[in-house]
C-alpha positions in Angstrom: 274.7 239.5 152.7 276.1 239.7 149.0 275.4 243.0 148.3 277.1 244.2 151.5 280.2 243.1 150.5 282.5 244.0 148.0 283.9 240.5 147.3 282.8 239.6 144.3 282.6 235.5 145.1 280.7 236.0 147.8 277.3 235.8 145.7 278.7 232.4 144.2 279.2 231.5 147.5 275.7 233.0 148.9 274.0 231.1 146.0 275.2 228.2 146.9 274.3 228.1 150.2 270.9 229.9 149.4 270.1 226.7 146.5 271.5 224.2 148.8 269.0 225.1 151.8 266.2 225.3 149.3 266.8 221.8 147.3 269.3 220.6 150.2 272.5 218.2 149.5 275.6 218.2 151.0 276.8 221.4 151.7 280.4 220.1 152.3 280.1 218.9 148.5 278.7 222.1 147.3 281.5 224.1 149.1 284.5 222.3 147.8 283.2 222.6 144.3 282.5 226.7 144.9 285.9 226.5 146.4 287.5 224.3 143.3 285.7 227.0 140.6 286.9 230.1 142.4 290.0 228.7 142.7 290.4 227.8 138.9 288.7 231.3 138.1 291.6 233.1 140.2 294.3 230.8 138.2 293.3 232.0 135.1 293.1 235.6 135.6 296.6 235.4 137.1 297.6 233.5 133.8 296.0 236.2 131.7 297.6 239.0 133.9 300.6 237.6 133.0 300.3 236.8 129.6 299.5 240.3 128.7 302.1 242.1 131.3 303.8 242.9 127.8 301.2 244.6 126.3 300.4 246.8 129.8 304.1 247.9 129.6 304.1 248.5 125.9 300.9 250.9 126.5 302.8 252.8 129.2 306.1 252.9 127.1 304.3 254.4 123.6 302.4 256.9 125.8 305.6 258.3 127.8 308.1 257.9 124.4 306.3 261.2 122.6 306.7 263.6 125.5 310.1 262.3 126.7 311.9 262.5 123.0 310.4 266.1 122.6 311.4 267.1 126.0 315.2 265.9 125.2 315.1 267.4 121.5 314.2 270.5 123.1 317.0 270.3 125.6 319.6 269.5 123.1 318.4 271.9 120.5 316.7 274.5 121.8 314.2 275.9 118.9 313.7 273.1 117.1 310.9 271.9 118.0 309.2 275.5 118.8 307.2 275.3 115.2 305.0 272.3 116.9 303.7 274.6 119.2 304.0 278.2 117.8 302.8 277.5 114.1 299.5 276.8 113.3 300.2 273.2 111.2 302.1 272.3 113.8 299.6 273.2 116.5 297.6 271.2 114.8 300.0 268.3 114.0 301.0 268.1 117.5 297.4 267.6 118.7 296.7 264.5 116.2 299.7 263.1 117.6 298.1 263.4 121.2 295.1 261.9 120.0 296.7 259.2 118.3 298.7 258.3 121.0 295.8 258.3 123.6 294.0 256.1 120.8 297.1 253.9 120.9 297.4 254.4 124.3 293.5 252.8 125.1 293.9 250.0 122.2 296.5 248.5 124.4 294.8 248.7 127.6 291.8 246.8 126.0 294.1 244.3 124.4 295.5 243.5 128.1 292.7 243.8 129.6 290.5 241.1 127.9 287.3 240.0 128.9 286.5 236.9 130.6 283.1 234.8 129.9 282.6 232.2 132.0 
């Protein structure tokens, strides 16, 4: 039943179930305490959603600011930024700043993304 489904407390709950048949007890008890740890586990991935929201907007802001200043540099002052794409150097400069900001980009979405160990 657990690997049909896509819910990923449905082996805690399958488990439970599947350990209480085999050694028996009260499966009212074992449920509420299933119930109580998946709630608490749901809790604190809401609280950690939250508590990094800053860093998820930061990673979207730094990766948008590059191409948005360039695009209204170029507007306001058309050939001025023309060397980072026709010269060689800038070629080149303007593809480290890609990589940098894609590298900026990912170290934010792992620092708001942390990893859970229960």
């Amino acid at each position: 039943l657990s690997d049909k489904e896509s819910n990923r407390h449905l082996g805690v709950v399958a488990s439970a179930i599947g350990l209480q048949s085999q050694h028996g007890g009260s499966l009212v008890e074992i449920l509420e305490a299933v119930y109580t740890t998946i709630e608490e586990e749901d809790r604190l991935r809401r609280d950690i959603q939250t508590l990094t929201a800053d860093n998820r907007i930061s990673a979207k802001v730094l990766l948008a600011l590059p191409p948005a200043t360039l695009i209204v540099v170029s507007l306001l002052n058309p050939g001025y930024a023309s060397p980072l794409i026709t010269d060689p150097l800038g070629q080149r400069m303007s593809i480290a700043g890609v990589a940098l900001a894609f590298v900026g980009w990912r170290w934010l979405q792992r620092l708001s993304n942390p990893e859970v160990v229960a």
